[in-house]
N, C-alpha and C positions, 0 to 999 in steps of 0.2 A: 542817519546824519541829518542835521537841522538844515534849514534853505542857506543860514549864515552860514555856516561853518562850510557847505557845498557853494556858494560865493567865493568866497575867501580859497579854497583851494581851486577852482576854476582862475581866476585872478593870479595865483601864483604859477599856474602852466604857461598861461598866456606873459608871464614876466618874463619867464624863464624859455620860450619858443623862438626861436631862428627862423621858422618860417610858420606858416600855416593854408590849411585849406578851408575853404570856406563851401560850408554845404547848406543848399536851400529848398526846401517844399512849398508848398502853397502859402503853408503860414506864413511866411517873407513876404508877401504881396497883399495879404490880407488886413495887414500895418499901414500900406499905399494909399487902405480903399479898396481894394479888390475883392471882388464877388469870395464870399467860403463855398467853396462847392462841394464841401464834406457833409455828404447824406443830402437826401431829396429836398429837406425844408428848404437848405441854404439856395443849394440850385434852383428850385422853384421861387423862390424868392426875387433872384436875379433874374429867372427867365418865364414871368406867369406864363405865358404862351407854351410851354413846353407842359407846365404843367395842365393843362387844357388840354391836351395831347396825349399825356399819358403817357410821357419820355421822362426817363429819367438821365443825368450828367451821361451816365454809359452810355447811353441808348444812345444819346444825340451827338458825342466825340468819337461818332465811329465811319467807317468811309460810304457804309451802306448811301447815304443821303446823296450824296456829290454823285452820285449811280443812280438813285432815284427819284429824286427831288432837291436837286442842285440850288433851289432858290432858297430853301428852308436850312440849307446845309451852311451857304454862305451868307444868308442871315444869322448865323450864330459866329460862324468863325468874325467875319466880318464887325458884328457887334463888338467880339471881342479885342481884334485888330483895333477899332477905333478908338475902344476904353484904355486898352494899354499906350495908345500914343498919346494920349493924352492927360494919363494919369502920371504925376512923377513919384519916383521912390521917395520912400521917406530917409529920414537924417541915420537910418540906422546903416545905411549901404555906405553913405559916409565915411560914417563913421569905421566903419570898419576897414577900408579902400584906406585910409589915414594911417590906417594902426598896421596894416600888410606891406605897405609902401616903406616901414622901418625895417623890414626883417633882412637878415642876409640871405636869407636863403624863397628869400621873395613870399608869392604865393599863388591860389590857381581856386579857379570856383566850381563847385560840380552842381547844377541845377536842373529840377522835373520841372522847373517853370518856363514858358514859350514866349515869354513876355518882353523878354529882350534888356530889365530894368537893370541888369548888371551892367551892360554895355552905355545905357544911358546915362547910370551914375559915373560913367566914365574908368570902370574896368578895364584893361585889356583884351582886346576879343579874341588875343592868342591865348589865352589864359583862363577861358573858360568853357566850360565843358555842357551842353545843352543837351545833359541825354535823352530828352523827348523829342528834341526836335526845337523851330521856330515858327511863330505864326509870322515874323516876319522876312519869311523865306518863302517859294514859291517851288513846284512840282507839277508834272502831267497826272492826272488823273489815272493814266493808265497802269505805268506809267510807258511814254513812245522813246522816252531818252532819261538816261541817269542826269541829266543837269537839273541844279539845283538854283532858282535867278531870286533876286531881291522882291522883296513886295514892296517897295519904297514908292512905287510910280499907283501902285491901287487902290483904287478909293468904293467904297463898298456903302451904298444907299440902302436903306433901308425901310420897307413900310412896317412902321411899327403897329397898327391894326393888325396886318393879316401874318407879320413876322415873316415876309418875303424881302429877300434881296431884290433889289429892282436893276433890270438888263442895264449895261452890259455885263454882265457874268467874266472872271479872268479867263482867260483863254491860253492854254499852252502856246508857246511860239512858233511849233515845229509842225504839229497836227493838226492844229485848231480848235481841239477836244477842251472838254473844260481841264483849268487849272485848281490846285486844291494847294491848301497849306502844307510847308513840309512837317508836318505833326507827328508824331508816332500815334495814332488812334486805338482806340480796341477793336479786336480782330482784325486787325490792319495790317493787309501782307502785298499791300503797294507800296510802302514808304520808302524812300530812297535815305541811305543813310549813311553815303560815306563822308558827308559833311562831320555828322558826330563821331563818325571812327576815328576820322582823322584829329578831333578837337580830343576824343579820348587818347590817341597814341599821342599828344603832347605832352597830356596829364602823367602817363608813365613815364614819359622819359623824364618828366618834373621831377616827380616820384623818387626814380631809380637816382639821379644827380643829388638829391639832396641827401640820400640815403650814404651814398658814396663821400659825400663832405661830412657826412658826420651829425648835422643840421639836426634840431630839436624840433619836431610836430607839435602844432598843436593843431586839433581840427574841431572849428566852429560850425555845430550843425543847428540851423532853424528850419523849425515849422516842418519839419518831414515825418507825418505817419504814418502807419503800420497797413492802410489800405492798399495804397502802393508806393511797396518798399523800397526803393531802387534806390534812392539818395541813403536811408539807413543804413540797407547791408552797405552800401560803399563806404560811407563812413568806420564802421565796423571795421570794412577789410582793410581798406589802410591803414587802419590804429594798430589793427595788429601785422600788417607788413612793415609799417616804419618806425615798430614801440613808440607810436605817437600815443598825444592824450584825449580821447575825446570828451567833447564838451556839447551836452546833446541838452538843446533848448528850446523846450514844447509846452505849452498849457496844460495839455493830456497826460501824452504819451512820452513820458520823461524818461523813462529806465534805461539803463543802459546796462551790458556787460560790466562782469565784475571788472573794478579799479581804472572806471569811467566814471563822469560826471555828470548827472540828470539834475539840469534847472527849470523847475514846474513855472515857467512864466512865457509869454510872449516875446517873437523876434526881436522888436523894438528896447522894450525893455528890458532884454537881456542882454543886448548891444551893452545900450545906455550903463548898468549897473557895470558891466565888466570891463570899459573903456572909457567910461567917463572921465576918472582921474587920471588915464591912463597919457591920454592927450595932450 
């Protein structure tokens, strides 16, 4: 099937959807401005110091640091914290938040991104689901208590020579031990996570209500690839729990199960082509 003719039938699901969900991977951020951290170039790119090191993205989003060298741990997370406050979404989150805000049967966001830019563009924060976690949420290191508190109040210096956080370091409330973002990491079996359970069991009851009204899917996935898949399979499994339609929108990694729709282009621009007129 040609890119047009797979237009043109994306376009008529989303006509014809009563609600939808909206699914995002990195590629949604990297529209913003935001570091690719797909394979070592992009990462080393964003972070030469790491590459100096001899770290790769996995190496260095893992809990080992905040255990062992807590300065270098929250010089990245940190770095990152700072780039997302101050980076804003682009017109694609917009756009879409415009076009969900018609549907009757509303809609809900499921994202691997920690970045918070759903809630920025002014999404619902009952309404969206962070299954990694949030950099701008805060944890014990240990952890000494399940609470999960805001990182609104931290501000994270950094010497960019040596790629050290500079003291004060976050501090849990309760022990005094270092604080860490609540992230999901690799090999990470500190993370406290009933903040996302909880944001997941809304997603289902979403789910299960629209399924029971009857409601027409359509579900808009950006920028999620096959390295890690968790925004994909979910997509997946919902299209076929709600005979929803999916509409999987990647540069790469476009394919989709049979009698889904795989559009080989960028988040933004795949916003833009499928809601443009729609508006």
């Amino acid at each position: 099937m040609i890119l047009q003719e797979k237009f043109r039938k994306a376009k008529q699901a989303i006509k014809n959807a009563d609600a939808v969900l909206i699914a995002a991977g990195a590629g949604m951020g990297v529209d913003s401005g935001l570091p690719d951290f797909r394979g070592n170039h992009g990462f080393w790119k964003a972070y030469p110091v790491a590459q100096k090191l001899g770290l790769s993205f996995t190496d260095m989003a893992n809990p080992y640091w905040f255990r062992n060298d807590p300065r270098l741990a929250w010089a990245f997370y940190g770095h990152r914290l700072n780039l997302y406050r101050k980076t804003e979404p682009h017109d694609g989150f917009y756009q879409l938040l415009k076009f969900a805000r018609t549907l009757a049967g509303g809609y809900f966001v499921f994202t691997s991104n920690v970045d918070g830019h759903f809630q920025k563009a002014g999404y619902d924060e009952r309404r969206i689901v962070e299954c990694h976690g949030s950099i701008h949420h805060l944890q014990c290191v240990e952890p000494c208590t399940n609470e999960i508190r805001s990182a609104d109040e931290v501000e994270i210096e950094i010497d960019a020579e040596t790629f050290r956080a500079k003291p004060p370091l976050p501090e849990c409330p309760y022990c005094g031990n270092l604080a860490r973002p609540n992230i999901l990491m690799f090999n990470d079996w500190s993370w406290i996570s009933h903040r996302t359970d909880e944001q997941e069991e809304r997603l289902n009851n979403w789910l299960a209500q629209i399924n029971r009204e009857g409601y027409r899917l359509v579900i808009i996935e950006m920028g999620a690839g096959t390295a890690v898949p968790t925004v994909r399979y979910t997509s997946e499994r919902v299209a076929q729990f709600t005979d929803g339609v999916l509409i999987r929108i990647n540069p790469r990694e476009y394919s989709t199960p049979e009698g889904h729709i795989g559009l080989a282009c960028r988040a933004k621009e795949g916003i833009e082509l499928l809601l443009g007129d729609l508006l």
